[in-house]
C-alpha positions as CSV (number, residue, x, y, z in Angstrom):
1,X,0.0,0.0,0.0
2,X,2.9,2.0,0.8
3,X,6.3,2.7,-0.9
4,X,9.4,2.9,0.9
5,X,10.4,6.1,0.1
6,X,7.1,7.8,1.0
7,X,6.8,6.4,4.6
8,X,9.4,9.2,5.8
9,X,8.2,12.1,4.5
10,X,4.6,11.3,5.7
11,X,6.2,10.4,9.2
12,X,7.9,13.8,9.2
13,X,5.3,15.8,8.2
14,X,3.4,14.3,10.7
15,X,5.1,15.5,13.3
16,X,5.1,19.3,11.8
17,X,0.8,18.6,11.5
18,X,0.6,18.0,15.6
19,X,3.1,21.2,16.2
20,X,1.5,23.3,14.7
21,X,-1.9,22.3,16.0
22,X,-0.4,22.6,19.6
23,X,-0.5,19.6,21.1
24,X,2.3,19.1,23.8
25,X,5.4,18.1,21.3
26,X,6.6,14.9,23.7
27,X,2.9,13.3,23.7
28,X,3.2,14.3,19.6
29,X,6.2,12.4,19.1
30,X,4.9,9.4,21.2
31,X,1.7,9.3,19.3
32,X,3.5,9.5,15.8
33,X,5.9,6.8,16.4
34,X,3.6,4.8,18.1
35,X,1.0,5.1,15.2
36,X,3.9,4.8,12.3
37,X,5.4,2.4,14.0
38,X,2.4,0.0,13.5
39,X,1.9,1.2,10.2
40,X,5.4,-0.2,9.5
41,X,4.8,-3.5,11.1
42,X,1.3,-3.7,8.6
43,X,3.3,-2.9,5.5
44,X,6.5,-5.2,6.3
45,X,9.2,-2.1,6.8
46,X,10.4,-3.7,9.7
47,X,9.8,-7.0,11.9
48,X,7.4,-6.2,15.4
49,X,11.4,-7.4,17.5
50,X,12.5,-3.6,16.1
51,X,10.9,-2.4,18.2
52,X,12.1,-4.3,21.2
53,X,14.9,-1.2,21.3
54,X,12.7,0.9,22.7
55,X,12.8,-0.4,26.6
56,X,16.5,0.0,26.5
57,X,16.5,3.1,25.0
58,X,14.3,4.6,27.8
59,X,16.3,3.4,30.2
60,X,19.8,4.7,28.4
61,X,17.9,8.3,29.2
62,X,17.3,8.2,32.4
63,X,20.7,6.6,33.5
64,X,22.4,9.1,31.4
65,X,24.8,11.1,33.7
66,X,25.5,13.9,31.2
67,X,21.8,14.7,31.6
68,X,22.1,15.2,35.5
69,X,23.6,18.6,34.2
70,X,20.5,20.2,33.2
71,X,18.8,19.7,36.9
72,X,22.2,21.3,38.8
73,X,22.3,24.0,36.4
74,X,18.1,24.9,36.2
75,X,18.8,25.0,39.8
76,X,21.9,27.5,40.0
77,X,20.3,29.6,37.9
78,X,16.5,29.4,39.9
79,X,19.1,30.5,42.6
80,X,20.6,33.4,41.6
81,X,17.9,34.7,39.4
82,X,15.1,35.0,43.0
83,X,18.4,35.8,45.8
84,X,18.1,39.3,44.4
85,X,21.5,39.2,42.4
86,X,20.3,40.7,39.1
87,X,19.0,44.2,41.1
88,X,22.2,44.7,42.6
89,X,24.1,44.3,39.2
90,X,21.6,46.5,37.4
91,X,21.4,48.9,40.0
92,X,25.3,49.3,40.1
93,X,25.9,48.7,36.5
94,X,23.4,51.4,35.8
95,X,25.1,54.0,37.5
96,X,28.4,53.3,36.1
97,X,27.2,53.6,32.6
98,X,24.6,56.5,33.8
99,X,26.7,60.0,32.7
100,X,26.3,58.6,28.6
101,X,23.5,58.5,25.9
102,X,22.8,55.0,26.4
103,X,23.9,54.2,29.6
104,X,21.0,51.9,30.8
105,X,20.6,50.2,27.2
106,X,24.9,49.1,28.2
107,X,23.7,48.4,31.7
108,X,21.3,45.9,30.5
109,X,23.3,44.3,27.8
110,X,26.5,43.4,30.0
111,X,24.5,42.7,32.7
112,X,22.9,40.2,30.3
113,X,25.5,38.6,29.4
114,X,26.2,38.2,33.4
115,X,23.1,36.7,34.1
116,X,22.9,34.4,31.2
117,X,26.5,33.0,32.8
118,X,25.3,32.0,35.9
119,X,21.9,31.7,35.4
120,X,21.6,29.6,32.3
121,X,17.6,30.4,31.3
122,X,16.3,33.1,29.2
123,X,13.2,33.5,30.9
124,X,14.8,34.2,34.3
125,X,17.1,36.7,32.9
126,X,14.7,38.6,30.7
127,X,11.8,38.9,33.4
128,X,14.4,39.6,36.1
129,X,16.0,42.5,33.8
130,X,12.7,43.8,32.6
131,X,10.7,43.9,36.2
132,X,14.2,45.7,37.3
133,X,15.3,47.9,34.7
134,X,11.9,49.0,31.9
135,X,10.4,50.7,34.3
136,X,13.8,53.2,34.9
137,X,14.0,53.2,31.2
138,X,10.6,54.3,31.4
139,X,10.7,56.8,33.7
140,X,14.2,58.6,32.2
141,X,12.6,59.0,28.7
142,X,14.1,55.6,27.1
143,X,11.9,55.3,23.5
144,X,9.6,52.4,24.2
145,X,11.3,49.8,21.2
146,X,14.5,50.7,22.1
147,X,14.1,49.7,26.0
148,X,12.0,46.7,25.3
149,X,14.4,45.0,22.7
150,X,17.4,45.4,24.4
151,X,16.0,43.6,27.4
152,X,14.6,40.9,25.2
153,X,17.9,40.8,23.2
154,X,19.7,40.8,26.5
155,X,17.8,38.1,28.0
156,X,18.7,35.7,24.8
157,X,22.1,36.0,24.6
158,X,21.3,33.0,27.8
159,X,20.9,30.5,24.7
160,X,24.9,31.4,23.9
161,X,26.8,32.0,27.2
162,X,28.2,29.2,28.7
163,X,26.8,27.5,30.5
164,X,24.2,27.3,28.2
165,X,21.4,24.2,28.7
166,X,21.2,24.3,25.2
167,X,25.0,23.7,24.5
168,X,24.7,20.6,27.2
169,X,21.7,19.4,25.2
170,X,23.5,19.4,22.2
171,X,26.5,17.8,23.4
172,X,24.9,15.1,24.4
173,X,23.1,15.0,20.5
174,X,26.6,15.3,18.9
175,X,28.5,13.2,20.8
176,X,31.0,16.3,21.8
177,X,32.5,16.5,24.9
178,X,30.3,19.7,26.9
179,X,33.7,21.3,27.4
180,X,34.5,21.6,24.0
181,X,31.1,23.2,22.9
182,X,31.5,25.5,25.7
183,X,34.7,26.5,24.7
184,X,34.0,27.3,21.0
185,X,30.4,29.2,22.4
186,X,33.2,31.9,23.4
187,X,33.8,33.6,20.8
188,X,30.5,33.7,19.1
189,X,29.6,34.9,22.9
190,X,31.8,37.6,23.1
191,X,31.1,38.7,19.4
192,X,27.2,39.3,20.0
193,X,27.9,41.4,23.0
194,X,29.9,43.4,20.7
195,X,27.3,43.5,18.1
196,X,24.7,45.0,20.8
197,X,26.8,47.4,22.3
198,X,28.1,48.7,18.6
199,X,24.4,49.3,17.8
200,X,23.8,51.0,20.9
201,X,26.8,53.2,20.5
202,X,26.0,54.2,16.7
203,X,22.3,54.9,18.1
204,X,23.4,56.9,20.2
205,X,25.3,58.9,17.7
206,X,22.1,59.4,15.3
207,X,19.1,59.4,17.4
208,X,20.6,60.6,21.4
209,X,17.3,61.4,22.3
210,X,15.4,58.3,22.4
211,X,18.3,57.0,25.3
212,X,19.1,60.3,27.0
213,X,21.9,60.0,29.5
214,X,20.5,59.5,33.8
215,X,20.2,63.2,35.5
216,X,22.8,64.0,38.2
217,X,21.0,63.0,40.8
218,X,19.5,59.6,40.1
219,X,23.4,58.8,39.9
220,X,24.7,59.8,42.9
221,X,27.8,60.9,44.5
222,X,30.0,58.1,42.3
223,X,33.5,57.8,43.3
224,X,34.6,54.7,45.0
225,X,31.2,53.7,47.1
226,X,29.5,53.1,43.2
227,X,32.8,51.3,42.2
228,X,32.4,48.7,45.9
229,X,28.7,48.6,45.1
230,X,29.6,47.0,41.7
231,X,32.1,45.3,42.6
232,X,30.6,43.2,45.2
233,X,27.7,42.4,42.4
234,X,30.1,41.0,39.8
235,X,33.3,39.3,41.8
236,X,31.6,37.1,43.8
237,X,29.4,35.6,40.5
238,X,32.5,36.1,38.2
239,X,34.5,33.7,40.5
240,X,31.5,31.0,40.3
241,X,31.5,31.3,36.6
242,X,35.1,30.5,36.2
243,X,35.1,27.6,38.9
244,X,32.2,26.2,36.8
245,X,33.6,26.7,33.6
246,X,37.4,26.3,34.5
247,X,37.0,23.3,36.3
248,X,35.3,21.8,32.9
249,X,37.4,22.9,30.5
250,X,40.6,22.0,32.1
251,X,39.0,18.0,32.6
252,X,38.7,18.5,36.3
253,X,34.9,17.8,36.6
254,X,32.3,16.4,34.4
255,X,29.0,18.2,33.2
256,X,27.3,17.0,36.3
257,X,30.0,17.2,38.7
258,X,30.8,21.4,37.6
259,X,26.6,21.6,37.4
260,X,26.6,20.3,41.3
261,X,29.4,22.6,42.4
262,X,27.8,25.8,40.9
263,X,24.4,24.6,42.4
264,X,26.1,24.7,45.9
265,X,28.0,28.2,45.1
266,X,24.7,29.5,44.0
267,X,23.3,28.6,47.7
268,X,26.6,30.0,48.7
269,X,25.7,33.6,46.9
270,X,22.1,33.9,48.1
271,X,23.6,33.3,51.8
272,X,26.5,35.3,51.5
273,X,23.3,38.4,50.3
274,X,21.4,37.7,53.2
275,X,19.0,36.2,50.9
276,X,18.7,32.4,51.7
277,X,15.8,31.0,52.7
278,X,13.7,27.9,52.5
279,X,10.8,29.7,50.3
280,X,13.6,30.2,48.1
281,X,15.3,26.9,47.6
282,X,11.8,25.3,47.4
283,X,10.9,27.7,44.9
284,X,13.9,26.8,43.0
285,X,13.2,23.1,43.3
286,X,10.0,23.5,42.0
287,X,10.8,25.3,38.7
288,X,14.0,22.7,38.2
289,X,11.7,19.7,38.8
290,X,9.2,21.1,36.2
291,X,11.9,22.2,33.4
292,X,13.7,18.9,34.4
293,X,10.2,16.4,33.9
294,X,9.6,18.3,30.7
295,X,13.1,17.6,28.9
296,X,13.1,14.0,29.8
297,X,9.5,13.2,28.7
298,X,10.3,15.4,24.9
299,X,13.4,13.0,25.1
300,X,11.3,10.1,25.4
301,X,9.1,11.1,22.4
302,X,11.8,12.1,20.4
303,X,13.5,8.2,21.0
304,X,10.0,7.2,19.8
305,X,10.1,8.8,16.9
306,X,13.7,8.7,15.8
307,X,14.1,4.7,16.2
308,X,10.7,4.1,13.7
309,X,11.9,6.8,11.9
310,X,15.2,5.3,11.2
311,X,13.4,1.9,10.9
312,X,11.1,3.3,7.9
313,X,15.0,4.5,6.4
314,X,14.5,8.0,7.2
315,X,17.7,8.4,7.7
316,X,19.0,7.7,4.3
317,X,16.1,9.8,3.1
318,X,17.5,13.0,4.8
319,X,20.6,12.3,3.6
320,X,19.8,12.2,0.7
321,X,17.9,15.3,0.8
322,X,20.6,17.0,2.0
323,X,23.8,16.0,0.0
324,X,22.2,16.7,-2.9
325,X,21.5,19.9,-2.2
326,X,23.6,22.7,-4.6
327,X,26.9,24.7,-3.1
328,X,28.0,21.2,-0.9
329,X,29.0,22.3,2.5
330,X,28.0,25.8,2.5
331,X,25.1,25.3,0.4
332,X,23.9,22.6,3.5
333,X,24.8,25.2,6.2
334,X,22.5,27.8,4.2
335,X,19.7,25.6,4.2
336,X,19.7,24.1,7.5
337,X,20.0,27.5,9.1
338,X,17.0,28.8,7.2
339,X,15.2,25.6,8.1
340,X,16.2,25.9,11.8
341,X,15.1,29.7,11.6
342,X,11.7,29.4,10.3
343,X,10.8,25.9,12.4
344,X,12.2,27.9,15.6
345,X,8.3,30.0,14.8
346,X,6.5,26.6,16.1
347,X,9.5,24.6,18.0
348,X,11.5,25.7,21.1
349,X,15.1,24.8,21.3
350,X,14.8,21.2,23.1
351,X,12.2,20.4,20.8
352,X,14.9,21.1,17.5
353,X,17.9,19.6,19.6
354,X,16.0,16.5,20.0
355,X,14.1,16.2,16.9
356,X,15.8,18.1,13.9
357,X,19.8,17.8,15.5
358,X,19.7,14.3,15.2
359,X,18.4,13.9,11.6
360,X,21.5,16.1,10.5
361,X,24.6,14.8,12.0
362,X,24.8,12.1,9.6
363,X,24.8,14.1,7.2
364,X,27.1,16.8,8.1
365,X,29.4,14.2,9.5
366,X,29.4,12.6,5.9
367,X,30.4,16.6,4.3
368,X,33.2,16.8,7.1
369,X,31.7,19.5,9.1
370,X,33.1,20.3,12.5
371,X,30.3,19.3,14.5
372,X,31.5,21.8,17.6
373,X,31.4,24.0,15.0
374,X,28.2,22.7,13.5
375,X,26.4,22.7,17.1
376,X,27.6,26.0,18.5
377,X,26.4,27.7,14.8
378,X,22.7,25.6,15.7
379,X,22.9,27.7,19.1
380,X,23.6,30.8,17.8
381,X,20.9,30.5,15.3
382,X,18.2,28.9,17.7
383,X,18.4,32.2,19.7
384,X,16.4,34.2,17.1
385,X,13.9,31.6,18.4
386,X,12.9,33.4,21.2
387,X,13.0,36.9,18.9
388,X,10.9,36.0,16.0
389,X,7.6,38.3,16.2
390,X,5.1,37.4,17.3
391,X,6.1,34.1,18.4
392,X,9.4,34.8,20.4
393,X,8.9,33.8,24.4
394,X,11.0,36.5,25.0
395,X,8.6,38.9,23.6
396,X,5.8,36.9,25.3
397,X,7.7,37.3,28.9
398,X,8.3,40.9,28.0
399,X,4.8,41.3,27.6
400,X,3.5,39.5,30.8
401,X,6.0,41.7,32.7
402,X,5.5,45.1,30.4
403,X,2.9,48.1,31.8
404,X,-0.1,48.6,29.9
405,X,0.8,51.5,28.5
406,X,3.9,49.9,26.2
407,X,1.8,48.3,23.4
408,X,2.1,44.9,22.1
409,X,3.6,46.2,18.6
410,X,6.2,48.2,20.4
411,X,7.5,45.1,21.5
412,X,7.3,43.3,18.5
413,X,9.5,46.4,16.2
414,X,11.7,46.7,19.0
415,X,12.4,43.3,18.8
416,X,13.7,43.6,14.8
417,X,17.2,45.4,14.9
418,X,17.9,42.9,17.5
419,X,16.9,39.7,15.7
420,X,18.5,41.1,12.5
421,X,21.8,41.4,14.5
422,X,21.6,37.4,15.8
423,X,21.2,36.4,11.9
424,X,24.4,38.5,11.2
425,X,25.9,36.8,13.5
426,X,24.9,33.7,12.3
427,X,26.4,34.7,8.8
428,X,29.8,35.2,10.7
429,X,30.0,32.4,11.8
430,X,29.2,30.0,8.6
431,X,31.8,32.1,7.1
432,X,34.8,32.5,10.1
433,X,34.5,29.2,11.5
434,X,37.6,30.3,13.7
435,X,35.3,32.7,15.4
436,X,34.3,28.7,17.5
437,X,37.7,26.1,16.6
438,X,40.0,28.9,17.4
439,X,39.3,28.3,21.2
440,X,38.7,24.5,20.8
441,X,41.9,22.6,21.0
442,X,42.2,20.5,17.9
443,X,43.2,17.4,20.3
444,X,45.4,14.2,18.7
445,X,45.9,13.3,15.3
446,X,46.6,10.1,14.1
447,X,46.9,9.6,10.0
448,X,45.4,5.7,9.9
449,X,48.1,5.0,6.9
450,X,51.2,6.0,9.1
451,X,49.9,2.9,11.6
452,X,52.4,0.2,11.7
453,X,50.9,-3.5,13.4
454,X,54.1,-5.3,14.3
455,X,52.8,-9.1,15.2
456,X,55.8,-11.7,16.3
457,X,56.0,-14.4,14.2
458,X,56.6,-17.4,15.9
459,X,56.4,-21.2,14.8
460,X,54.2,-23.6,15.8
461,X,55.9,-27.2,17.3
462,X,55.4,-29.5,15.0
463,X,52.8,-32.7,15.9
464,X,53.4,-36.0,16.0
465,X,50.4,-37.4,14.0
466,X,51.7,-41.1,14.7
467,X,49.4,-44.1,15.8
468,X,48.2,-43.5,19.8
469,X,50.4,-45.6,22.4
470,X,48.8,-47.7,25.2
């Protein structure tokens, strides 16, 4: 009834029908593979033992200790984002940048950057920075798209700053070590902070009166008390970012092990703020067992789907999609990063890392791709995920946060230059791949036709094949 090559395409756009609808994405993969999956056994693509896999599968997730990273980490960053940290860095960083056009819009961007280190999700750092700082943007005479993309923009720069969840997600997709991926998110990092701030600065130049600079008195006196105040906000979460991160990329602790120690230095902030309490760690709990329940059961769906999808040859379909596509390598990285851009409208980024990720390595590791490379350009372009108008979450926590009197299409024109500057940087990337490698060491070598097997030749005694004595 069914041809082989049509099973996969039907199976795949399946799975776009249910997103779109809106039903929750892990019961849509479940019900997918579950229903092709029988289809399959009808029409004699596979034998009813395939899928016998799927027991062991489920249980390869939930002993997998790479994934024990994504708990420790929700929980640092549930943390620092409610012990009060992000006021005392805006407040501080605020000042300091106060005397320029601008000021807050820097304020907000390196304080971004920041929080997305140690707190590792978007929505805490956008809601935290847009209860904190829009209405001071506000009230000094900020223009309304300016304020609210920079704090959305801000708050998604999360997706890119180690320690990421989405670079620990696609580690464990890739096959990379999480080290490594955090180590080439560096300089893409560092080059979107840049991008922000350059805007901000040539905005300033043109248009100075939709970011005038704070009066005088909503400063202060300056001097050295401002200089403490800042300093206390940033040292103490600096030194937990470089413990986490040092201690991974010098092979000192795994995933887990660095995502447990900055857990416990998180508690250590809150208590050394005065802000440690038991509301607070159960609050934390709460939101890490919820973020934590929903990435294991989309993982689930997503080993539903991928094994009958890679029973009905799916695999070797996308491939073959793909490597015939024109302008080889770059002519693949073009159209998967279009395809992730406009599928980030309906999926978020655990949905594509468990999904769509999978479905390319192959491929890319059949063009020679660097997958560090490969993954870290995925994160980059997955942030214009939370950008896209009118679907972006960022926009959609901007607006739960946002007064009534800053209109929904404010938010979503604000949120434009901002999005236009992630997809340059996306185009940077694809075309300076040393922008990720250079701070990736290239590791050992070996050239398989320089490998010499030396066996010792010996001789064997020689039998005695005569008649058996008795």
């Amino acid at each position: 009834m069914f041809s082989h090559g049509v099973m996969p395409p039907l199976m795949f756009g399946g799975m776009i029908c249910f997103m779109i609808i809106g039903f929750p994405v892990a019961f849509s993969l479940i019900a997918v593979g579950l229903f092709f999956g029988t289809l399959g056994i009808l029409t004699d693509h596979f034998h009813p033992s395939f899928l016998q896999a799927l027991p062991l599968r489920f249980y390869g997730i939930i002993s997998n200790d790479l994934l024990l990273a994504i708990p420790f980490f929700t929980f640092m960053g549930a943390i620092l984002e409610r012990c009060g940290l992000a006021e005392d860095l805006l407040e501080g960083t605020g000042k300091l940048f106060g005397k320029v056009p601008g000021g807050l819009a820097y304020a907000v961007i390196v304080v971004g950057a920041i929080l997305g280190a140690i707190t590792g999700t978007v929505a805490a750092s956008v809601i935290a920075m847009g209860v904190i700082s829009l209405p001071v943007m506000m009230r000094y005479g900020y223009d309304q798209k300016l304020a609210t993309g920079v704090i959305a923009a801000s708050g998604t720069i999360t997706q890119l700053i180690p320690p990421s969840l989405v670079l620990i997600v696609l580690a464990e997709q890739l096959g990379k070590p999480v080290g490594d991926m955090y180590l080439g998110a560096i300089g893409p990092s560092i080059l979107q902070v840049l991008l922000f701030l350059a805007y901000v600065f040539v905005l300033s130049l043109f248009k100075p009166q939709h970011m005038p600079p704070l009066p005088p008195e909503a400063i202060g006196e300056g001097g050295w008390p401002l200089i403490k105040q800042v300093l206390w906000g940033m040292i103490p979460s600096i030194v937990l970012i470089a413990l986490v991160l040092g201690t991974l990329a010098m092979g000192l602790a795994t995933p887990t092990e660095a995502g447990a120690m900055g857990a416990v230095g998180a508690i250590v902030l809150a208590a050394m703020h005065g802000r440690l309490s038991w509301t607070l760690v159960r609050q934390a709990m709460e939101s890490t067992m919820r973020l934590t329940a929903m990435v294991v059961f989309i993982l689930i769906g997503a080993t539903v789907f991928s094994l009958v999808f890679q029973g009905m040859d799916g695999a070797r379909w996308i491939e073959h999609l793909l490597t015939q596509l024109p302008g080889g390598r770059v002519g693949f990285l073009i159209f998967v990063n279009i395809f992730v851009f406009f599928i980030a409208f309906f999926l978020d980024f655990f949905e594509i890392a468990f999904i769509i990720v999978p479905l390319l390595v192959p491929v890319a590791v059949k063009l020679d791709i660097n997958l560090i490379w490969f993954g870290v350009l995925l994160c980059v372009n997955m942030q214009t995920a939370f950008m896209h108008p009118p679907f972006g979450f960022a926009l959609f926590y901007l607006r739960g946060i946002a007064p009534p009197s800053i209109r929904t299409s404010q938010i979503y024109w604000g949120a434009i230059p901002w999005l236009a500057m992630q997809l340059i940087l996306v185009v940077v990337v694809i075309m300076w791949p040393e922008a990720v490698t250079y701070w990736v060491s290239p590791g050992s070598t070996v050239d398989p036709s320089t490998i010499e097997l030396n066996i010792p030749q010996f001789e064997p005694p020689a039998l005695d094949m005569g008649p058996p004595q008795f």
